[in-house]
C-alpha positions in Angstrom: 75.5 108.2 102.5 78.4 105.9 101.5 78.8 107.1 98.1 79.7 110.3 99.4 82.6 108.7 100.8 84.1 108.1 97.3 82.6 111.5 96.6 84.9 113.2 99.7 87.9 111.0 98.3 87.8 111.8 94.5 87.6 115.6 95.3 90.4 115.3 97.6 93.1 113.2 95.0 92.1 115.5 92.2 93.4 118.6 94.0 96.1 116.9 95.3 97.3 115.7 91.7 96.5 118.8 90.2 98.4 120.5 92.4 101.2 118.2 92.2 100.7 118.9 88.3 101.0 122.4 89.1 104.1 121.7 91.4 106.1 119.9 88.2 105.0 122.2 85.2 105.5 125.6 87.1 107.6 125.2 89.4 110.3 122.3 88.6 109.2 123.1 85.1 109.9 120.2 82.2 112.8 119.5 82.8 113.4 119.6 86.5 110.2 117.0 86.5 112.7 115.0 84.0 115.6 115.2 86.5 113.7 114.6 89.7 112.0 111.2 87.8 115.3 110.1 87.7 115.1 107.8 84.4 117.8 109.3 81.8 116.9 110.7 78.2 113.7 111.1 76.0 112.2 108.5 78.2 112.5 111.0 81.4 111.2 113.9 79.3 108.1 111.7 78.4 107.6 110.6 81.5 107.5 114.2 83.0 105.1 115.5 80.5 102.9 112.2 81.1 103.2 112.8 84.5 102.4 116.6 84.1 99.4 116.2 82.0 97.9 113.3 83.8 98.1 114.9 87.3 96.7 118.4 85.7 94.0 116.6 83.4 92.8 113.7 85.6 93.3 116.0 88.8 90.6 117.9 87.5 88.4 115.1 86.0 88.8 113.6 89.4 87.2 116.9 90.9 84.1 117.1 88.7 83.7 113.4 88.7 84.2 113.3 84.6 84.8 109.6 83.9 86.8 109.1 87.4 87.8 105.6 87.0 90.1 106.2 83.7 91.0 109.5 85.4 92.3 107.6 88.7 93.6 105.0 86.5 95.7 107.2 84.6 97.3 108.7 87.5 98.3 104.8 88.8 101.5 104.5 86.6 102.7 107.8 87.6 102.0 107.1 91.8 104.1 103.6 90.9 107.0 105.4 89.4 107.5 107.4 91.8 107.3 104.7 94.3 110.3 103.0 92.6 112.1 105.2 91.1 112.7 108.1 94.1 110.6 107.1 97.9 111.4 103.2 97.8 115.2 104.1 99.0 114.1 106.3 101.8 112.3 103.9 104.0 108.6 103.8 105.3 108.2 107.2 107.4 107.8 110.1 105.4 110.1 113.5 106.1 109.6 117.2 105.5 109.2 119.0 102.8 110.9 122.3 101.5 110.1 124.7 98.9 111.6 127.4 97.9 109.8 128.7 94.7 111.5 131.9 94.2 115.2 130.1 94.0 113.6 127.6 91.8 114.5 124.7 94.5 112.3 121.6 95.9 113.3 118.9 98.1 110.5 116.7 97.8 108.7 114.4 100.5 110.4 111.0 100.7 109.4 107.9 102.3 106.9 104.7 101.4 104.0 105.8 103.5 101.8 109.3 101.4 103.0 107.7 97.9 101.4 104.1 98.8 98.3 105.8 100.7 97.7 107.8 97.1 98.5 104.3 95.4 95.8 103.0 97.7 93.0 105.9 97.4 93.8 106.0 93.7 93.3 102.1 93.3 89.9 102.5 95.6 88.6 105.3 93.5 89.5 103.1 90.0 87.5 99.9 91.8 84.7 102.1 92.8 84.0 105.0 90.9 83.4 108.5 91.6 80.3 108.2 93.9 77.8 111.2 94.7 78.0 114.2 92.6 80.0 113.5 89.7 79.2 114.5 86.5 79.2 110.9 84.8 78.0 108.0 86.7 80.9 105.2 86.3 79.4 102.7 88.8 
């Protein structure tokens, strides 16, 4: 029964990021996800596609259980960016979130304590693997 555990976690990270992917291509779009990273220039605009593909991509590998430690790995740099770059000045205790999708405007949850819990379930799924059910065994 325990490696359904990792099985119930990698499921629930790889919606999460793909949605999040989702969030930052369709919604923010490109360059939004450049603006809201916060890091000026060409390196902004390669983060945001890195962070757009890898959430989309490995959100999805993370579902099916398709080589789930590179997939949670991947998605490491972009939870730590995010950490420093946009929640670290808000404090520990995370505060709503508003979207308004139709005027193309997103104030975004801020605050130390979802980012580091994804850092920490994303680390945990990297260490273990994907458990029960996925498609490659990466024990």
């Amino acid at each position: 029964m325990s490696r359904y555990g990792a099985t119930l976690l990698r499921i629930a990270l790889g919606v999460i990021f793909a949605m999040n992917g989702y969030f930052f291509l369709y919604v923010l779009e490109p360059t939004g996800a450049a603006q809201f990273i916060n890091i000026p220039g060409l390196l902004g605009e390669a983060l945001a596609w890195y962070l757009i593909v890898t959430h989309i991509v490995g959100g999805l590998m993370l579902m099916v259980g398709l080589k789930t430690r590179w997939a949670a790995l991947a998605n490491i740099p972009v939870i730590l960016i995010a950490l420093f770059q946009v929640h670290v000045y808000y404090g520990l205790l995370m505060t709503c979130t508003i979207v308004d999708a139709v005027g193309g405007k997103a104030h975004h949850p801020v605050g130390l304590e979802y980012p580091l819990l994804v850092l920490a379930a994303t680390a945990a799924l990297a260490l273990q693997g994907g458990g029960a059910l996925a498609m490659t065994d990466d024990q």
